[in-house]
C-alpha positions as CSV (number, residue, x, y, z in Angstrom):
1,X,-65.8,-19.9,22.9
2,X,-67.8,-17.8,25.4
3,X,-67.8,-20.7,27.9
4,X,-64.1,-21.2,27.7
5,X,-63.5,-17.3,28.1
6,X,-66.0,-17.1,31.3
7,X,-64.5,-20.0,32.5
8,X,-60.8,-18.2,31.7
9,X,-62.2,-15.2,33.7
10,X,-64.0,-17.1,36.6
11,X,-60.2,-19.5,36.9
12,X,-58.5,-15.5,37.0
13,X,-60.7,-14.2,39.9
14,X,-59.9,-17.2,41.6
15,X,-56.3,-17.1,41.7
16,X,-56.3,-13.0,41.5
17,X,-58.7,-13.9,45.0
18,X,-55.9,-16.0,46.6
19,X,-52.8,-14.5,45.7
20,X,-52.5,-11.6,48.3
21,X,-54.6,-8.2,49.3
22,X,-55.8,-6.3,47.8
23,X,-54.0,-2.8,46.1
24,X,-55.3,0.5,44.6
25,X,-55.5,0.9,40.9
26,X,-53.2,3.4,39.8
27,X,-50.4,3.5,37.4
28,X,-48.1,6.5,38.6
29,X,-47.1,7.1,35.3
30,X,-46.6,6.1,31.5
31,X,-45.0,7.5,29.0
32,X,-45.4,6.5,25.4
33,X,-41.7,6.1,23.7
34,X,-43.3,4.9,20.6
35,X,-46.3,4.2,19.2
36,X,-46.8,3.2,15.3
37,X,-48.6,0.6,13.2
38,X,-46.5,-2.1,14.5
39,X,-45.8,-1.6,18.0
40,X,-46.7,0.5,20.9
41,X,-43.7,1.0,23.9
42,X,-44.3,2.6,27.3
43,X,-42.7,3.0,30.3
44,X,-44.9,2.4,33.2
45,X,-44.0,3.3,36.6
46,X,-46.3,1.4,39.5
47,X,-46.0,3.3,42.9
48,X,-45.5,1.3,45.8
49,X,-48.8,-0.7,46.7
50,X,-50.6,-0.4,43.3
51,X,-51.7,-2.4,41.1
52,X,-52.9,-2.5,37.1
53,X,-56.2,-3.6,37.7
54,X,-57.1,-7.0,36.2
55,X,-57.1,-6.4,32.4
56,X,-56.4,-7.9,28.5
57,X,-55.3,-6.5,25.4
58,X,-55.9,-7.6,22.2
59,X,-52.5,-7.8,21.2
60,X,-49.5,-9.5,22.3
61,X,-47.5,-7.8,25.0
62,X,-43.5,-7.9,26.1
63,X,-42.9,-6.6,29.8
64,X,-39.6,-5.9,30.7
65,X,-39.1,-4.9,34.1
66,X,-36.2,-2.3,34.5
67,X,-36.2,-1.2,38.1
68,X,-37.5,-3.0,41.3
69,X,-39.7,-5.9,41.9
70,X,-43.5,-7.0,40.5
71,X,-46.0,-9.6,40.4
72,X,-47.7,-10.7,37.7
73,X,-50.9,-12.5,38.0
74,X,-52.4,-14.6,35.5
75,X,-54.7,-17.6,35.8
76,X,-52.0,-19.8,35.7
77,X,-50.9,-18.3,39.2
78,X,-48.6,-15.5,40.8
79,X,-45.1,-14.8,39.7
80,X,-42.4,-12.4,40.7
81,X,-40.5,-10.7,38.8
82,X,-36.8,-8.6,39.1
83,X,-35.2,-6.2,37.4
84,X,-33.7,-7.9,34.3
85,X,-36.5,-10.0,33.7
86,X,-38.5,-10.6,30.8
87,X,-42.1,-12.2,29.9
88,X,-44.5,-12.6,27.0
89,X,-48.1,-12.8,27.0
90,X,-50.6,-14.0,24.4
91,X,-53.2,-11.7,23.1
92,X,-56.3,-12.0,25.4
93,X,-54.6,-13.1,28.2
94,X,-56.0,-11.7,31.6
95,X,-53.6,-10.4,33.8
96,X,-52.9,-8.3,36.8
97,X,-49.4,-6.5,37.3
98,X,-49.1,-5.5,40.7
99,X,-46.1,-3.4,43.1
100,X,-46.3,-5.2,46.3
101,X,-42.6,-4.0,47.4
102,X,-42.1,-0.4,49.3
103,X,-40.5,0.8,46.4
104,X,-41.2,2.2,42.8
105,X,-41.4,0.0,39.7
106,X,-40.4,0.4,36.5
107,X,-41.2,-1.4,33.4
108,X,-41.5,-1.3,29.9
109,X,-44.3,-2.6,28.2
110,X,-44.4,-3.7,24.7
111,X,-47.6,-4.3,22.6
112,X,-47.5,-5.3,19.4
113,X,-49.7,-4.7,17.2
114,X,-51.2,-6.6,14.0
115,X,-49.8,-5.3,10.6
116,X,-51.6,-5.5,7.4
């Protein structure tokens, strides 16, 4: 399991490496519009030229982007994504979600917890 998940995270620098320059950390803003046992919702705003930082969460996670346009890195490669658009990702799964337009992004950000 360990060799699999340094190999996960060696295969995400890679790609992370190739798929464009670099941008500054920083999440302009989230707001929390729910959080209980089951599910935690935000809406995150990335200012123009930021990025998420390369990260995981130990749940599963819904992004829905309402405004503008972002990239989602993962090790399986770059993807844009529009306003409108929707994607999943497994728990554990290493990601980057980055603003490379000239505008604001907006997007809401779905984690879902485990319930007993």
């Amino acid at each position: 399991m360990r060799t699999m998940l340094t190999t996960g995270c060696v295969l995400l620098a890679t790609v992370l490496s190739m798929a464009g320059p670099a941008v500054a950390h920083d999440v302009e803003s989230a707001v929390v519009a729910l959080d209980n046992p089951s599910v935690l919702v935000s809406l995150v705003t990335l200012a123009a030229g930021t990025s998420t930082g390369i990260h995981m969460n130990p749940e599963p996670e819904l992004i829905i982007v309402a405004e503008g346009e972002l990239v989602l890195v993962t090790r399986h490669g770059k993807e844009v994504l529009k306003a409108g658009r929707v994607t999943f990702l497994r728990a554990g799964t290493g990601h980057e979600v980055r603003n490379e337009s000239a505008q604001p992004v907006k997007l809401w950000a779905t984690n879902l917890k485990k319930c007993e």
